[in-house]
C-alpha atoms as one frame of an Amber mdcrd trajectory, in Angstrom:
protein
  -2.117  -6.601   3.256  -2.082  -9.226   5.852  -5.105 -11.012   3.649  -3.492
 -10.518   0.957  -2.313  -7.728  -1.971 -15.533  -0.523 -17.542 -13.721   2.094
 -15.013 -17.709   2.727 -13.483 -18.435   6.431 -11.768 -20.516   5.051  -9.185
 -21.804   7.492  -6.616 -22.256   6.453  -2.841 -26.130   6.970  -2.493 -25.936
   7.219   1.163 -23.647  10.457   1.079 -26.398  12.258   1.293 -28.393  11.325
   4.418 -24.978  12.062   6.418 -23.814  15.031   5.004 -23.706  15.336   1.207
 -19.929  15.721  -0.391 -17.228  17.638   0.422 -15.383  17.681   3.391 -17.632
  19.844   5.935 -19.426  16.406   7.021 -17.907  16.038   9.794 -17.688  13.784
  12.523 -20.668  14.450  15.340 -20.177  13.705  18.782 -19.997  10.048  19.596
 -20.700   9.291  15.589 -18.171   9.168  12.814 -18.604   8.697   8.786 -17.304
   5.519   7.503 -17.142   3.576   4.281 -19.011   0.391   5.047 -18.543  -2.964
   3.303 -21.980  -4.392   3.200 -21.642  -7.229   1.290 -19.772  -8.771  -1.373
 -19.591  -7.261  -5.077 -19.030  -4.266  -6.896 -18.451  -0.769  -5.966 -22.084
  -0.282  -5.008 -21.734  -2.447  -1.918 -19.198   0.433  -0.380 -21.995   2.898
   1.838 -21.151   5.898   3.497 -22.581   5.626   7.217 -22.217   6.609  10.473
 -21.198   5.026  12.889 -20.083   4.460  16.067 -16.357   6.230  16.973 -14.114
   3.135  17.985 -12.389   3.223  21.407  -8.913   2.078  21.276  -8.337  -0.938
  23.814  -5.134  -1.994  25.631  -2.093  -1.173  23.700  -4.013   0.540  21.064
  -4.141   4.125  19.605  -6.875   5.945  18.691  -6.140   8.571  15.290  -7.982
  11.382  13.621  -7.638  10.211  10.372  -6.392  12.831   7.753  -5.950  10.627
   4.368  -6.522   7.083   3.568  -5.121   5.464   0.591  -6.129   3.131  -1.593
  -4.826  -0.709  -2.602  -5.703  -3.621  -4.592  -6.167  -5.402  -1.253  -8.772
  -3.294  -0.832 -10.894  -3.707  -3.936  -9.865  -7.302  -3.412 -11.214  -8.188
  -0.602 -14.715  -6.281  -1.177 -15.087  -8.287  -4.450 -14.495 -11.783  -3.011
 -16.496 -11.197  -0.275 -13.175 -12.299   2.301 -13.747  -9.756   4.644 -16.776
  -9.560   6.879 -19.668  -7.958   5.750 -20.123  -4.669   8.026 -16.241  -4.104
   8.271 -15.196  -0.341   7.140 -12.582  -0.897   4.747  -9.330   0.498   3.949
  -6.027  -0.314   5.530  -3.638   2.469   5.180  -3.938   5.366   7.277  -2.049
   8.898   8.229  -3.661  11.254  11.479  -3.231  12.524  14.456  -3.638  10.806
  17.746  -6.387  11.746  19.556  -6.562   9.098  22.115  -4.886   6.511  24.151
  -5.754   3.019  25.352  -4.219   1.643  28.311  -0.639   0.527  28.598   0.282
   2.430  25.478   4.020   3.724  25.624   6.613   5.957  23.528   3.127   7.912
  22.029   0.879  10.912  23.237  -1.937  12.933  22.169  -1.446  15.232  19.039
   1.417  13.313  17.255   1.296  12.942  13.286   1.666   9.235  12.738   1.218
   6.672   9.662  -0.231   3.608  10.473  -1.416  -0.130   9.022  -4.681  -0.920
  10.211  -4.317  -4.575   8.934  -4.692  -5.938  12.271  -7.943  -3.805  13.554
 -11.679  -4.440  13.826 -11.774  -1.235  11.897 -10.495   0.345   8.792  -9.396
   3.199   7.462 -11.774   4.805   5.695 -13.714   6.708   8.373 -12.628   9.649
  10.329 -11.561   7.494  13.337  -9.401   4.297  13.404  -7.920   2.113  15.805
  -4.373   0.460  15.730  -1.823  -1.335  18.073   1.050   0.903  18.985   2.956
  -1.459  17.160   1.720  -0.777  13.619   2.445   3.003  13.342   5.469   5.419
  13.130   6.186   8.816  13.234   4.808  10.723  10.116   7.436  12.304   7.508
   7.475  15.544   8.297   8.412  16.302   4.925   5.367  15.003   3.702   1.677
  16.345   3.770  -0.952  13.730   5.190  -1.966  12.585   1.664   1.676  11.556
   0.776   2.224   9.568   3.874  -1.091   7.953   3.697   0.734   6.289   0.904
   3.354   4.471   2.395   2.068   1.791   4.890   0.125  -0.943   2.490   2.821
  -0.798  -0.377   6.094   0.332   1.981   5.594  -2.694   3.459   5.396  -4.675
   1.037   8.161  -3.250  -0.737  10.223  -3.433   2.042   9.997  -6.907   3.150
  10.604  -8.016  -0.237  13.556  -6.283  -0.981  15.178  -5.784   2.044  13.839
  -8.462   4.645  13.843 -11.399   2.132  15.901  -9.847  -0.737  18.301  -7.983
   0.896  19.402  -5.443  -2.029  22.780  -4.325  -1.295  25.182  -1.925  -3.085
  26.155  -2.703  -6.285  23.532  -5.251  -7.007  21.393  -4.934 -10.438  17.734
  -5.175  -9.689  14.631  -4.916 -12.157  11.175  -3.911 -10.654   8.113  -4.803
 -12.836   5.876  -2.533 -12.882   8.016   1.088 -11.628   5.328   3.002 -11.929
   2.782   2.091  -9.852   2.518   2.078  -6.121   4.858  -0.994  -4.910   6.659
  -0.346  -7.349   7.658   3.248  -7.070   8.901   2.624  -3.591  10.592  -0.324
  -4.215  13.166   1.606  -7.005  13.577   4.330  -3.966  14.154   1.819  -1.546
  16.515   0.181  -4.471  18.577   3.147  -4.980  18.563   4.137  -1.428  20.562
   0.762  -0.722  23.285   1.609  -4.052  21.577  -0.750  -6.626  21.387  -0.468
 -10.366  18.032  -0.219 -11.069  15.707  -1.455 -14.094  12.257  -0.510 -14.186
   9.117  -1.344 -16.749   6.196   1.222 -17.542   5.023   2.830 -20.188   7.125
   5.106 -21.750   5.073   8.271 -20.617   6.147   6.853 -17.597  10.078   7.229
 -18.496  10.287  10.538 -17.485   8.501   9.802 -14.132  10.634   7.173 -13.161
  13.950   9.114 -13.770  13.228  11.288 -11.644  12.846   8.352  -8.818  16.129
   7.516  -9.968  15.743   4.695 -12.366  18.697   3.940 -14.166  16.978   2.304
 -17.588  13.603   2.075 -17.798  11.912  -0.442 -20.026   8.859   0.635 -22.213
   6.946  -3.049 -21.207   4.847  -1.954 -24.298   7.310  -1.911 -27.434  10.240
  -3.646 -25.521  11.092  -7.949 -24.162  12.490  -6.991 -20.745  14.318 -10.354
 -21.434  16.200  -8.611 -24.224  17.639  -5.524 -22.083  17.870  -7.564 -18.165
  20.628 -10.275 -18.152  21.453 -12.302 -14.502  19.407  -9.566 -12.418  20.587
 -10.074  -8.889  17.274  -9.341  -7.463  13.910  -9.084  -9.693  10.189  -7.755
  -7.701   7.343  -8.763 -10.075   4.361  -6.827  -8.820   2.145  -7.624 -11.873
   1.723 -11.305 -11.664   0.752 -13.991 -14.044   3.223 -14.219 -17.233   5.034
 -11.331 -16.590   6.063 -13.589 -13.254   6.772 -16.543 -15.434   8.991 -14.555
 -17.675  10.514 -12.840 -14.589  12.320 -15.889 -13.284  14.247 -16.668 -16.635
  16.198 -13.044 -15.846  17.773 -13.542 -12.577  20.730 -15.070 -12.335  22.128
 -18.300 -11.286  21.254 -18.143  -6.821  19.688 -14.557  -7.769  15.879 -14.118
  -6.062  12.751 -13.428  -7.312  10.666 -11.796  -5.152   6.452 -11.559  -6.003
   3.975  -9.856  -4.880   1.083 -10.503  -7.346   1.539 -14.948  -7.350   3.683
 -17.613  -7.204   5.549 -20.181  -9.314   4.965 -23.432  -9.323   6.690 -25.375
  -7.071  10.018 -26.742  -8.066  10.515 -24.303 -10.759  12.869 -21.934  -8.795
  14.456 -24.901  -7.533  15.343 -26.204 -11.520  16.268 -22.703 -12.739  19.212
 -22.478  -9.856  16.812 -19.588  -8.315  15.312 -18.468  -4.979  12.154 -16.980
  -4.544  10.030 -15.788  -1.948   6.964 -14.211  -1.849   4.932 -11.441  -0.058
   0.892 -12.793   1.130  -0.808 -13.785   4.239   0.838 -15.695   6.963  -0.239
 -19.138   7.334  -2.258 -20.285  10.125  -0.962 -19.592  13.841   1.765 -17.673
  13.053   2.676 -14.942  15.001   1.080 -11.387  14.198   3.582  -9.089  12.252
   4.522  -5.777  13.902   4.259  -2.956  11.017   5.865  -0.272  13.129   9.767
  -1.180  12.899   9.442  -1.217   9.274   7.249   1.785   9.071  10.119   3.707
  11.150  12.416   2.912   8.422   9.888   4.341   5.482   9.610   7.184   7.540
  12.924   8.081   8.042  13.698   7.500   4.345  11.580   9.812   3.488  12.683
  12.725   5.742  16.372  11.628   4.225  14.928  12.843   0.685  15.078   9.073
  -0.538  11.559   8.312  -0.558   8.919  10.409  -1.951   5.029   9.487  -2.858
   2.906  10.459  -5.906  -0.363  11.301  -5.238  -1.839  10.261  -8.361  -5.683
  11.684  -7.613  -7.383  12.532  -4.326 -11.192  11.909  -3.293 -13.301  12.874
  -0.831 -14.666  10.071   1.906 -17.832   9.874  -0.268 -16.036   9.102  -3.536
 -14.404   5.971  -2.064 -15.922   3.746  -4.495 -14.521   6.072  -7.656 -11.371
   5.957  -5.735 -11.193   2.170  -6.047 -12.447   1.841  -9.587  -9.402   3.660
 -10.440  -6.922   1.794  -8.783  -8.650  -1.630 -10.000  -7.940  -0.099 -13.423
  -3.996  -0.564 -12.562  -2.440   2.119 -14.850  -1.979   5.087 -12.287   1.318
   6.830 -11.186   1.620   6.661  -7.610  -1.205   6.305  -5.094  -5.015   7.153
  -5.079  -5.652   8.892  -1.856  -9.051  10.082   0.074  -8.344  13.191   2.002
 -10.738  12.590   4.997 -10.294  15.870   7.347  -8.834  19.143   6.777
């Protein structure tokens, strides 16, 4: 997230010298399977291989990865060719830990975490992963592997918009763009959690499914001007980008924010329309690195509240990580794409 945020059935030609599909592949000793970037491109650059099991070093954790899900970032990145060739991809993870470097505190062997693997060597696509004891938390125990493995990547981002930078309080009205998918789904449950009135646009086979995440009027984006139903929004969180951004602004009130994930205005524009804005994306240059964990704590224990719950839209076995991210890229699923990864 950090370097950030024709569907094709391709099939990962290497499966088969480690394994074949399904999930009895598994890891041998000192070896793992891992979803290797090997270049930049198209889905065919992502090859199953084994490799090397990572050894955590000071401060980090070592986890037996369960389920790894799936983000734009990730499809991103392997198409622009801005992360190194050789890297296994993924960022999002949910395991057990299985080992400890040195100096690592408040964790032990055998505990269920969630973790963002933005700052590793490493991703998350493999059956190991290493990660500072700073970017995990506790798993939900009221969720299964594959639903937690969908909360780091987009949690966070949710999160920092809406409650670090836009700081949704009771009362507030706030429109999400995009409800459906998977910022978006956790930013109306992180919405409602905090007492807001909450707009949402999908599809309207979507209305249904965001109801029931407690969207108070959802907005079919296909047959319906948002602009015509949202008046002086208090907070708006485009995660679509482009004009649906542009449009965005023109809804929030006078010292509202608008808060993007997927782009930015052009400077001076939130400035003339009486707005703020801020925006989620990679840190500039020497700033500090971001500690996932604190926020992570707070997805967590939403979730064991009963306020936050993931979709799992489709699962995949490791091999099928390229099909995994063909269907994200197409950007009209509910919830999260998810490889389950171990048993």
């Amino acid at each position: 997230m950090r370097r950030m945020f024709t569907y094709m059935m391709c099939e990962v030609l290497a499966a088969a010298a480690v394994g074949g599909p399904g999930y009895g592949a598994q890891p041998t000793v000192g070896q793992m399977r891992a979803i290797v970037v090997t270049g930049n491109g198209g889905p065919e650059v992502l090859q199953l291989q084994k490799v090397a099991v990572p050894e955590p070093g000071a401060g980090e954790l070592r986890i037996r990865i369960h389920a790894a899900s799936v983000n734009p970032i990730d499809w991103k990145l392997r198409e622009r060719g801005a992360g190194a060739p050789g890297r296994i991809s993924g960022f999002d993870a949910a395991g057990v830990i299985d080992k400890l470097g040195a100096g690592v505190t408040g964790w032990k062997v055998g505990d269920a975490v969630i973790g963002a693997l933005s700052h590793s060597a490493q991703g998350s696509y493999a059956d190991y992963g290493v990660v500072s004891q700073f970017d995990v938390a506790v798993k939900p125990a009221k969720l299964s592997f594959e639903e937690a493995a969908g909360i780091p990547v987009a949690g966070i981002a949710a999160w920092r918009t809406l409650v670090d930078k836009g700081q949704v309080a009771k009362g507030q009205r706030v429109l999400i763009q995009g409800g459906a998918g998977g910022v978006g789904s956790i930013a109306v449950q992180i919405a409602k959690a905090r007492g807001a009135y909450v707009y949402a646009t999908a599809s309207a086979a979507n209305f249904e499914y965001l109801k029931s995440l407690g969207v108070d009027q959802p907005i079919d984006y296909k047959s319906t001007q948002f602009e015509d139903v949202v008046k002086d929004a208090d907070v708006v969180l485009d995660t679509i980008g482009g004009g649906t951004l542009q449009r965005s602004a023109k809804v929030v009130r006078k010292g509202g924010i608008l808060l993007g994930i997927a782009g930015r205005l052009p400077d001076g524009q939130c400035e003339s329309l009486g707005i703020r804005c801020a925006y989620e994306g990679p840190p500039p240059p020497g700033a500090p690195v971001d500690k996932f964990g604190s926020t992570l704590t707070e997805l967590s224990k939403l979730a064991d509240a009963g306020k936050l719950r993931i979709t799992v839209a489709k699962t995949f076995p490791l091999e099928q990580a390229a099909q995994a991210q063909e269907l994200n890229k197409q950007g009209h699923t509910r919830g999260k794409i998810v490889l389950k990864i171990a048993e």
